[in-house]
N, C-alpha and C positions, 0 to 999 in steps of 0.2 A: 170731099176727101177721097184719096186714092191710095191703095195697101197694095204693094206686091208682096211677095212673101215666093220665095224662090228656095228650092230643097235641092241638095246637091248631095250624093253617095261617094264620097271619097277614100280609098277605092270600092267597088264594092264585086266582090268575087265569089265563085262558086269552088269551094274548094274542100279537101279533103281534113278531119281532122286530126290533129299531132298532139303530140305528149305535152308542147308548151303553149297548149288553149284549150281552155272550158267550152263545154259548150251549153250553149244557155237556148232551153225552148221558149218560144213567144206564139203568138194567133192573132193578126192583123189581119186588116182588111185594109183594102186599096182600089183608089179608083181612076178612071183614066177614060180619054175619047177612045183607047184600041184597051184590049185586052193587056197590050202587050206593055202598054205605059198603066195601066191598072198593078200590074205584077212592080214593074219598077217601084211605084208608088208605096206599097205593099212592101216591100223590102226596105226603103229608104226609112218607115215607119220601125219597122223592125230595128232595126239597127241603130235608132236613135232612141227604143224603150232601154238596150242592154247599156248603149255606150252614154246617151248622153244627145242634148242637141246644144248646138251654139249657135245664138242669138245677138247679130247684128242690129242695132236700131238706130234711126238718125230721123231726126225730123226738125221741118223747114218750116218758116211760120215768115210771111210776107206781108205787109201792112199798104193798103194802097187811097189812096185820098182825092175826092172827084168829086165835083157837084154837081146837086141834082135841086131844080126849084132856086138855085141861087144862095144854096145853102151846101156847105163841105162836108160830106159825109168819110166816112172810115171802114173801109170794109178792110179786113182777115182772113188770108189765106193761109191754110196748115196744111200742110204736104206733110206726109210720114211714110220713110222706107224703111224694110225690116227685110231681112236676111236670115234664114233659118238652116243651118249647115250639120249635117250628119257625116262618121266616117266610121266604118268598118270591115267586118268581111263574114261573107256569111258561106256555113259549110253547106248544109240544101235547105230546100226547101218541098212542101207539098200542099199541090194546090186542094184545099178543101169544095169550096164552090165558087160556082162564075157565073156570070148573069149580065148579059148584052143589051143592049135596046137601044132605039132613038140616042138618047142625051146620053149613053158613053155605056163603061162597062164597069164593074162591081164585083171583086174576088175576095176571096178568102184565103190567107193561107196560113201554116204550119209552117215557123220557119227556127233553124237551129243557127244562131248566130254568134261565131267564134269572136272570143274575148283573152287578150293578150294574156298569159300568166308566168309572171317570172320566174329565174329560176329560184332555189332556195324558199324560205318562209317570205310572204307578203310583207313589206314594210308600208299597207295599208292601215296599220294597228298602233305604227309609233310616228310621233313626229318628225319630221325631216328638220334638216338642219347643215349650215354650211358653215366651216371656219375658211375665212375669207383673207388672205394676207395680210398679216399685220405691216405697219407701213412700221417703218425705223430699223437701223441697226440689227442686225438679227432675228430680223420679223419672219424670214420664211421657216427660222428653226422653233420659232415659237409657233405659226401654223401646222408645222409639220406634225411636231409633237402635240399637239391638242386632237389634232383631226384624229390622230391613232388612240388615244384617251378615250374620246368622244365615240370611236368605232367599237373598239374595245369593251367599253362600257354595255354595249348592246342595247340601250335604251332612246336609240337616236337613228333613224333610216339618214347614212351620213352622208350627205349628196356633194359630188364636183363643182367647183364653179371657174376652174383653171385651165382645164384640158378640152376648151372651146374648138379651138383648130382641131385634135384630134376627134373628135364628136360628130364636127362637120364634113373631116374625110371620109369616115364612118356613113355615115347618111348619106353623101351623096353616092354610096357604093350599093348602098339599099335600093336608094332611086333606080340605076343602072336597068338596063333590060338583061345583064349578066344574070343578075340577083333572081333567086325561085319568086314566086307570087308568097308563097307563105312567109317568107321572111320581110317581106313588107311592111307585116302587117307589127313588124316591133316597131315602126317610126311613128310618132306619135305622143309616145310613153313616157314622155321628161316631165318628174315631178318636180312640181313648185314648194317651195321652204318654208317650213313654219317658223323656222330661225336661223338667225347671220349671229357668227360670231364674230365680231370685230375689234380691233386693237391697235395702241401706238407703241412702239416704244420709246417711251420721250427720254431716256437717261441709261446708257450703260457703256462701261469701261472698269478697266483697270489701272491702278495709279502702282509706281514702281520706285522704290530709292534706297540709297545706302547710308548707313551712321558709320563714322568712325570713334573706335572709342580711343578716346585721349592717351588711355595710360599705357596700352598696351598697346596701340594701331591696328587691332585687328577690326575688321570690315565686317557690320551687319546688314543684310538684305532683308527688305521689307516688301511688301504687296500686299494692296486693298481692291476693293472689288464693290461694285454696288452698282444697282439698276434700280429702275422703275417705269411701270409698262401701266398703262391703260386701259381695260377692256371693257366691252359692253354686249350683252344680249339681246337683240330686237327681234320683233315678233315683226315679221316682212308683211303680211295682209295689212295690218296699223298700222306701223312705221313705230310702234311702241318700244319704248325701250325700259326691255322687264328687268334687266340688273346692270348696274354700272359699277365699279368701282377702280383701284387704284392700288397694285402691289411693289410695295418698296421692300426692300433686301439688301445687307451687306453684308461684308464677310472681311478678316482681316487672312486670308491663306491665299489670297490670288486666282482662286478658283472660279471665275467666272462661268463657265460650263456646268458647275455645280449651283451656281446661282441660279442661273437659268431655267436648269431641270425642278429647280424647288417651285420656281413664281410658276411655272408650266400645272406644275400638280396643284397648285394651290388656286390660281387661277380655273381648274378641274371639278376640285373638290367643291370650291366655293356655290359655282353654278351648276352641280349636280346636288347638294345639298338644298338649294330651295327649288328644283325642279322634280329631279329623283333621288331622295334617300337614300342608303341603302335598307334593306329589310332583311328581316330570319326568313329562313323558306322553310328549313327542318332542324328539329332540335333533339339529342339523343343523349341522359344525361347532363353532362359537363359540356358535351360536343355542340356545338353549333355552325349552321351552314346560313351564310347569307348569298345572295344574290348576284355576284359582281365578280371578277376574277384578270386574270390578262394581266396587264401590267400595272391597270389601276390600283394595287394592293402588293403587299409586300409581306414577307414573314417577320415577324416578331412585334407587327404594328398594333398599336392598342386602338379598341373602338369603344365606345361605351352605348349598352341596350337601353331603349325607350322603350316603357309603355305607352300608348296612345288614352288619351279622354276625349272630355266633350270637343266640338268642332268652335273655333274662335272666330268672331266674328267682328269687323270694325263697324262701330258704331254710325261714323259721319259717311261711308261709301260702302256699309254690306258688301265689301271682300271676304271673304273667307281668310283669315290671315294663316290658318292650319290647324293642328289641334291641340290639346295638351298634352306637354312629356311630362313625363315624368322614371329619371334615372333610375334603374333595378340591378344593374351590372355592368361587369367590365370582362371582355373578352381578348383576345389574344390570337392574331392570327398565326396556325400552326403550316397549314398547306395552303396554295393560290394553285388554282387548277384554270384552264382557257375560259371558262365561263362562270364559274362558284368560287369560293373561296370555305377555309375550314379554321374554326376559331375553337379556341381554348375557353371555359370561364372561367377568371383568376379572380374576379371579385361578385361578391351577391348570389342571391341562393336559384339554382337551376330551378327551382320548381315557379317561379313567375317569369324564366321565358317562353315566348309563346309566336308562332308564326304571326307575321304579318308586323312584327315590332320592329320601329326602324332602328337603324345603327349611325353614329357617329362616332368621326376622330378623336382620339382622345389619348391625353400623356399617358406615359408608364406611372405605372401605381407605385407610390412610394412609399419604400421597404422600412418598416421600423428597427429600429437597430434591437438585439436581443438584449436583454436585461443584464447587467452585470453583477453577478454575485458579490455578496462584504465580504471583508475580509474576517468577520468576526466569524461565519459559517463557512469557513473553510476548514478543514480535519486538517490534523497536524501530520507535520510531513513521517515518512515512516523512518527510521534509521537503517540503514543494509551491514550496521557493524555489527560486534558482540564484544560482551566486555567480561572480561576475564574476574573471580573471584577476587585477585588481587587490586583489582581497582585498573589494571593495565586495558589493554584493547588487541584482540585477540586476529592476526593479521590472516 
């Protein structure tokens, strides 16, 4: 059996460090027939403890059939090749020690190996996720308006999967011998999706016509309106698909623009509720602040607080299926600010909200009408006259 096993640094640079890389210390050792392939060796080691290696494998298995004594024997050949690929960029390094002889050379080094950092907060911490063009009728205003939803939301690192050509301009400008060495070192850094949002729209229009009425000939205009769209949420590593459902809507004002914008949010809410909830963050009094803000929310919308219990569990697959709510209030969103929102509570008592309880949608609380007094307790009305001795009425 025969093993190559081949290390390649791509690129791998000596360079100075900038505002947008970490730099991360490492202690390797490397070895080599010169010193000078020792050092390579040594760096290529380095930069695949920070970054990572990628491992090629393929193996070949050959069956061969010949006799021996007059009898067919079976011999097995396994060939295996394996590929071992590292890529980065290293700011210095320092050599510790070195050590030459006969069978080759033996160093140590100190080496500081820069590590891409983007700008803004890492969306190392949330999972990725891509709205993919809905295929039907109106499909790119139903992606448009989720992907802003879904960004909006802040609970999703919201990735492209449209703007391929302009990505590819992009990179190959990187390539260029124009481009500094350091900016290189952003090619590389396309994450992969922990979810596709996907969707049809199998049904939408508007229907249009007039009645006349008989007795008087005047003309009434009428307009209906009605969709239904599709979606699903797959987990792209499985090919799983974690929610699917099917949103129908109609309306008799002809407002189809409005329909659309409703199955959009609702299609939103749907698959933010069994992925991220909302939750309280802080409660002050009456006041309450949950988590969420942008366009996802709106003023005067009602949510109703959970308290959380024990965690539920299914019986025949041990999913976790979530935990117990149980309802304690109903809030009232008063302010939507870019990333929080600010709620009223108009039902249940302020003293069992509590951070970390999540929030749901929920109708407006309904008003009971005020009591209406008898007429038996009512006071008699007053008189504004006067009446004269004589029995007359006094003007």
């Amino acid at each position: 059996m025969k093993t190559w096993l081949l290390a390649a640094l791509l690129p791998l640079c000596l360079l100075a460090g900038h505002a947008w890389a970490d730099v991360t210390p490492v202690q390797v050792s490397g070895f080599g027939v010169t010193e000078q392939l020792a050092v390579e060796n040594a760096l290529v080691e380095a930069v695949r403890q920070v970054n990572g290696v990628d491992i090629n494998s393929s193996q070949q298995v050959e069956q061969l059939l010949h006799k021996k004594n007059g009898e067919t024997e079976s011999l097995t050949h396994t060939q295996r090749d394996g590929r071992m690929a590292a890529k980065g960029m290293v700011d210095s390094y320092q050599m510790l020690s070195q050590r030459c002889d006969e069978a080759g050379c033996r160093v140590e080094l100190h080496v500081n190996v820069l590590r891409y950092k983007p700008a803004g907060r890492s969306a190392d911490s949330r999972r990725k996720l891509a709205v993919l063009p809905f295929k039907g009728s109106h499909g790119a205003t139903f992606s448009r308006d989720l992907q802003d939803l879904y960004t909006q939301s802040r609970r999703f690192a919201v990735l492209d999967r449209e703007q391929d050509q302009a990505y590819q301009k992009e990179r190959r400008l990187w390539e260029s011998d124009n481009t500094a060495l350091t900016e290189k070192a952003r090619m590389g850094q396309v994450l992969g999706l922990d979810y596709m949002v996907v969707g049809k729209v199998e049904k939408v229009g508007t229907r249009r016509w007039s009645e006349t009425v008989a007795l008087t000939g005047e003309v009434n205009h009428y307009a209906s309106s009605a969709l239904r769209v599709r979606y699903q949420i797959i987990e792209v590593p499985t090919r799983q698909v974690k929610w699917s459902d099917t949103v129908s809507l109609s309306a008799n004002n002809g407002n189809l623009n409005g329909l659309i914008n409703q199955a959009v949010t609702r299609i939103f809410q749907e698959s933010m509720e069994n992925i991220y909830p909302l939750r309280v963050i802080g409660v002050t009094g009456n006041r309450v602040i949950i988590n969420q803000g942008g366009k996802t929310l709106k003023n005067g919308s009602y949510f109703t607080v959970y308290s959380l219990g024990e965690k539920l569990v299914d019986p025949y697959t041990g999913e976790v299926l979530g935990q117990d709510e149980e309802a304690i209030g109903k809030i009232r969103i008063t302010t939507v600010k870019p990333k929080m929102a600010y709620a009223r509570l108009v039902e249940g008592d302020a003293g069992l909200v509590e951070k970390g309880q999540i929030v749901r949608p929920a109708k407006a609380p309904v008003r009971k009408p005020a009591p209406r007094k008898s007429s038996a307790s009512k006071s008699p009305p007053r008189e504004s006259t006067q009446t004269a001795e004589g029995g007359g009425v006094i003007l």
